[in-house]
N, C-alpha and C positions, 0 to 999 in steps of 0.2 A: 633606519629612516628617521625615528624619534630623535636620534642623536645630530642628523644634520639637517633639519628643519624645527625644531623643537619641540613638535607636538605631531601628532597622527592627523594627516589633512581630512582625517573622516570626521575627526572633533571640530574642527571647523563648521562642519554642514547644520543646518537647522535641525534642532530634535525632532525625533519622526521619519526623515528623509530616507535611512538605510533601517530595517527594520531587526534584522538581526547580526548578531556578533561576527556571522560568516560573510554577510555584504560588506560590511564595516570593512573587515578584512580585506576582503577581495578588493574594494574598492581602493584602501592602503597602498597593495600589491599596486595595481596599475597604474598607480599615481605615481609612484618610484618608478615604475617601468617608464611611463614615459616620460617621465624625468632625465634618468638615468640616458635615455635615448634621444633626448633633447640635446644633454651635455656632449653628447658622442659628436651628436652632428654639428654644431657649432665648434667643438672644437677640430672636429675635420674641414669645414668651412674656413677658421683660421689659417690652417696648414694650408692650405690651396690658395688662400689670398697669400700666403708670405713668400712662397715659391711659384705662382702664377698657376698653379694647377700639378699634375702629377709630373715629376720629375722621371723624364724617360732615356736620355742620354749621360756622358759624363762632365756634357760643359756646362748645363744646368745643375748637375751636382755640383762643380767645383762653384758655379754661378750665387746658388743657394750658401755652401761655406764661408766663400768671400762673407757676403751679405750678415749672416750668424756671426762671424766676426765682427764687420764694424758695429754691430748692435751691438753686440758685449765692451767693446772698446767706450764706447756712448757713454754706454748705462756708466761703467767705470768710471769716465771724467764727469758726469753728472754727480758720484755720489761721491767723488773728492771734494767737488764744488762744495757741495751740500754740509761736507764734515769740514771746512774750511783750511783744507788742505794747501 
């Protein structure tokens, strides 16, 4: 958690607020939990806007392939632009 926020969100709090090393902790804990749960759900939200929701037959798959192609096709002639190709 230290490493990909860069500090303990319990050091954040006003001194005083958690009283012992086991709150601090705990409190740590949950803040990555629902972090971590945060991240889940937005990015399941993504996947459901980019495919319209859960993909249940095979012309929505092939619908969604198509689709992941021409974005990759995109992003490529965006980053020829870019390097001045």
């Amino acid at each position: 958690m230290a490493k990909r926020y860069g500090q303990r969100p319990s050091s954040l709090l006003p001194k005083g607020t958690l009283r012992s090393p086991l709150e601090r902790l705990s409190f740590d804990v949950n803040v990555a939990l629902r972090g971590g749960y945060a991240e889940v759900v937005a990015q399941r939200e993504a996947s459901e806007k980019m495919t319209g929701g859960q993909v249940t037959n095979r012309q929505q798959a092939l619908d969604v392939i198509r689709k992941a192609r021409a974005d990759v096709i995109e992003m490529e002639t965006e980053r020829k632009k870019r390097s001045g190709r």
